[in-house]
N, C-alpha and C positions, 0 to 999 in steps of 0.2 A: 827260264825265260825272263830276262830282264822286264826290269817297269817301265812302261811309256814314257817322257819326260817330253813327251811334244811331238808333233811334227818339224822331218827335220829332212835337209835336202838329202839327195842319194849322195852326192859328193862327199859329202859329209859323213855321212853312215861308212863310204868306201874306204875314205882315207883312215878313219876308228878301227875298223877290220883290218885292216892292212898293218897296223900299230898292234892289237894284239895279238894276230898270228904270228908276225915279225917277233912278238917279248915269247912267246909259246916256244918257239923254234927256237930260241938261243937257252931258253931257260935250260931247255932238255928234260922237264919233268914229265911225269906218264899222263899227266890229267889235267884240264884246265879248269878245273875244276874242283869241291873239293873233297881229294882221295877218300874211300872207302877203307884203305887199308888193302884191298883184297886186289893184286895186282893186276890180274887178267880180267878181270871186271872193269877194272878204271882204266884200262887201255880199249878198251871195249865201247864204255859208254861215255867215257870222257868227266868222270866221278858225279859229283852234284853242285847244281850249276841254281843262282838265287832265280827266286821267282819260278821254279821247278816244281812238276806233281809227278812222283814216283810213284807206280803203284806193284805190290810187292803180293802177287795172285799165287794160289794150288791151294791142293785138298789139308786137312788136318795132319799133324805128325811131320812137315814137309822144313821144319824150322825158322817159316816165317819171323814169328814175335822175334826169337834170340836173333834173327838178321839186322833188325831195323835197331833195337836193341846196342847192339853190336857198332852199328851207322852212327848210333846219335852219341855215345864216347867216343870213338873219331871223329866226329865232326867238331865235338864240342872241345877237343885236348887239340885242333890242330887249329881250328880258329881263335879260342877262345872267348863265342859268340853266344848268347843264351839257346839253350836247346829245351823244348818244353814237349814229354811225353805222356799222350793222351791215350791210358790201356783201359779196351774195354772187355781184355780179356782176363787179366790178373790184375790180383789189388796189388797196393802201395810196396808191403813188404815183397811181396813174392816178385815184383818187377825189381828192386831192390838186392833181393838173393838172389837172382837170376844173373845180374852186372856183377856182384863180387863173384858168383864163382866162376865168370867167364873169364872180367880182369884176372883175378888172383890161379884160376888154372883148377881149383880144388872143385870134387864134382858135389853134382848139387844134394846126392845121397849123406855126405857127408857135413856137407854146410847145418843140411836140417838134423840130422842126429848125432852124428859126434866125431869134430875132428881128430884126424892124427897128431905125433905131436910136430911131424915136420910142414902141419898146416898151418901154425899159428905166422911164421913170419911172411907167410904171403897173404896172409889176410890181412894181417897188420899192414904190411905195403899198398894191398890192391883197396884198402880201406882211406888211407893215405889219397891215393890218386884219384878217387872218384870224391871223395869230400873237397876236393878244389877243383870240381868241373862244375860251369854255371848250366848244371841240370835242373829242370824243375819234373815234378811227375806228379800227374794227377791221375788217380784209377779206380777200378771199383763203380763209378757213376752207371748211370742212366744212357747217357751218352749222345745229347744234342747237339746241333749248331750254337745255339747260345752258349750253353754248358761249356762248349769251346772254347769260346769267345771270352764268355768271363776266364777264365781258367788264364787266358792269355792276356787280362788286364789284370791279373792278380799279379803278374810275374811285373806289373809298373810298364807303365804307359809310352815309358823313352827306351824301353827295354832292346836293345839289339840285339833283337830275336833273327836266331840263321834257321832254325830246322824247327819244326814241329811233328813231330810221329804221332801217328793216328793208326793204333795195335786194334784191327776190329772194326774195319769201315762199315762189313755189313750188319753190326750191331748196335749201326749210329742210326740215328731218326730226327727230322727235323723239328721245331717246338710248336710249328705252326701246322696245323691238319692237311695230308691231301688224300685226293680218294684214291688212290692206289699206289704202291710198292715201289712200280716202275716212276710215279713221278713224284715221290719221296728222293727215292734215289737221284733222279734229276736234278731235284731243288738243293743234293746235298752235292752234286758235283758241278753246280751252277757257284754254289760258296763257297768252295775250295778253291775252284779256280780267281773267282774275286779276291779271295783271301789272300794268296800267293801274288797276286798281281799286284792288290795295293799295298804291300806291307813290303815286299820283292822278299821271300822268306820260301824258302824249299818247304817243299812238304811231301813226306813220304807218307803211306796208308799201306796195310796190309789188308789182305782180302780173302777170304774164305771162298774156294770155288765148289761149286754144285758138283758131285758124281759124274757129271756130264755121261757122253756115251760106253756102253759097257761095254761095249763091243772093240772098243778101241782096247788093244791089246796090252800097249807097253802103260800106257794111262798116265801119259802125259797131256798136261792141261791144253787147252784151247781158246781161244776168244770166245767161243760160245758157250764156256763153260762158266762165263760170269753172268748171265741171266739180264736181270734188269739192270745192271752195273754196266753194259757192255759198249753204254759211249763213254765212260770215264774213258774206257781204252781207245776210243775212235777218237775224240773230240778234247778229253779233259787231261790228260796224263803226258808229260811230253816223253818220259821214257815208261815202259811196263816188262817186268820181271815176272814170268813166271819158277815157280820152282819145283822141282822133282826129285825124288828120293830112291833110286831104286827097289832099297833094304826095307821100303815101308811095307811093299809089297810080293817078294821074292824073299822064301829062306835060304835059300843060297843063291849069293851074286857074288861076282869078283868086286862090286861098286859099294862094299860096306864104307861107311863114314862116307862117303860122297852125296853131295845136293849139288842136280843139274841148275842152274840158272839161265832160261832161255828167253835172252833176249828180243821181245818178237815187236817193239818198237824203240825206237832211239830217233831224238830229233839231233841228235849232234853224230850222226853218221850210222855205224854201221848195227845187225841184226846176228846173231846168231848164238851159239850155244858156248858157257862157261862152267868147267867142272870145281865146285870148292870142297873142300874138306869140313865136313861137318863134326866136332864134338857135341855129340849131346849130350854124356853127362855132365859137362862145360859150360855148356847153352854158347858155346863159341863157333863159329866160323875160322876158316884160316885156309892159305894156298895151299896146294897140294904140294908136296914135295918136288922137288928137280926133277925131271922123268919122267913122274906117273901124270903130267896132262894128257889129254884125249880128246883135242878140241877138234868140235863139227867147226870146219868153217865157214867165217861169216861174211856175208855178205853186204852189199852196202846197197843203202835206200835209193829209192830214185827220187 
């Protein structure tokens, strides 16, 4: 969602729109947005777009962290825009070995005890590539709004900041008291979205979802499985990702390496279901081969 720059007539707003779908259509590119890398995602949700709250939902083991992860060296190799990640689920190194063995391919078994020797020139390379992205990474914290906040005046004040990841939203807390859970959570997606509005800087968050009901068989996520979080996705989020893993829960599926991604809002069109290919001993994402999609189709909002 772009920044307000005033009230302005419709005429005006019409003829603007008309200019950028007009440069959209000749460009030919999948996304107006910017790309994910992951192609039937960004034809999907139309990539990531400034002044945007991404929020990145499912249960544990589903590869959230390595997603967003994965977003903020795309974002940051295709803009060249600062990207500043706020984990508050892994510290500094481990967010760190996580991006070389995704860049570099080598799995993460090997990174922590002892590489091959045909591991060394891709470490060397994917070492290489991540040392010239304007990444910043703060982790391990506490995990406030302020805490944020500074964090993102440390990265300098002129800083053209594009993306902020937020690995752990429901283990952020605001610095000021309230009396309950539910409007903590409020006051923290009341900031986020000011955040994003006056700065016009995307902001992705991943989120841990509640067990939700047992009963539901295949145990895929729902809106009601974010609890007291559950206006970020009505109110605060302009796209929301949930994610599913079949193999987290089934010992035999034909869906090994696959994470569903179901888009169940998009303010830039359409809703429905994206199969990727999950490396985990990688911590990588990546399209599924020619052939093997399986895509639910999606539908478009009203």
């Amino acid at each position: 969602m772009a920044v307000s720059s005033g009230p302005k007539k419709l005429s005006e707003l019409v003829e603007k729109e008309f200019v950028r779908i007009e440069e959209a259509f000749e460009s030919g590119t999948i996304s107006g947005g910017v790309p994910t890398g992951l192609y039937d995602l960004d034809r999907l949700v139309d990539g990531i777009h400034q002044g945007d709250i991404i929020l990145a939902a499912g249960r544990p083991l589903m590869g959230k962290s390595d997603f967003l992860l994965n977003v903020a060296v795309k974002f940051a190799a295709e803009t060249s825009r600062q990207v500043g990640i706020f984990s508050l689920r892994h510290d500094q190194p481990m967010v760190c070995r996580r991006m070389l063995s995704a860049e570099s391919r080598i799995p993460m078994h090997r990174m922590v005890r002892r590489l091959l020797g045909g591991d060394w020139h891709k470490l060397v390379r994917a070492t290489g590539i991540l040392a010239d992205l304007p990444v910043h990474i703060e982790a391990g914290t506490s995990g406030t709004d302020r805490q944020l906040l500074d964090f993102i005046e440390s990265m300098g004040s002129g800083t053209d900041l594009g993306l902020i990841v937020i690995d752990g939203l429901e283990l952020m807390t605001p610095a000021d008291k309230h009396p309950s859970r539910r409007t903590e959570a409020g006051a923290l997606i009341r900031f986020l979205r000011d955040l994003a509005r006056a700065r016009g800087t995307a902001i992705i968050v991943s989120l841990t979802t509640s067990p939700g009901d047992g009963a539901r068989g295949d145990r895929r996520p729902v809106i009601d499985d974010l609890g007291e979080w559950e206006s970020l996705a009505a109110d605060g989020a302009d796209m929301v990702l949930f994610f599913h893993r079949p193999e987290a829960y089934l010992v035999y599926t034909p869906d090994k390496g696959v994470v569903e991604v179901i888009v169940v809002k998009n303010n830039y069109g359409a809703t429905g279901t994206v199969r990727l290919a999950y490396l985990e001993a990688n911590c990588r994402f990546a399209n599924l081969a020619e052939g093997f999609e399986k895509h639910i189709p999606a539908r478009d909002n009203e």
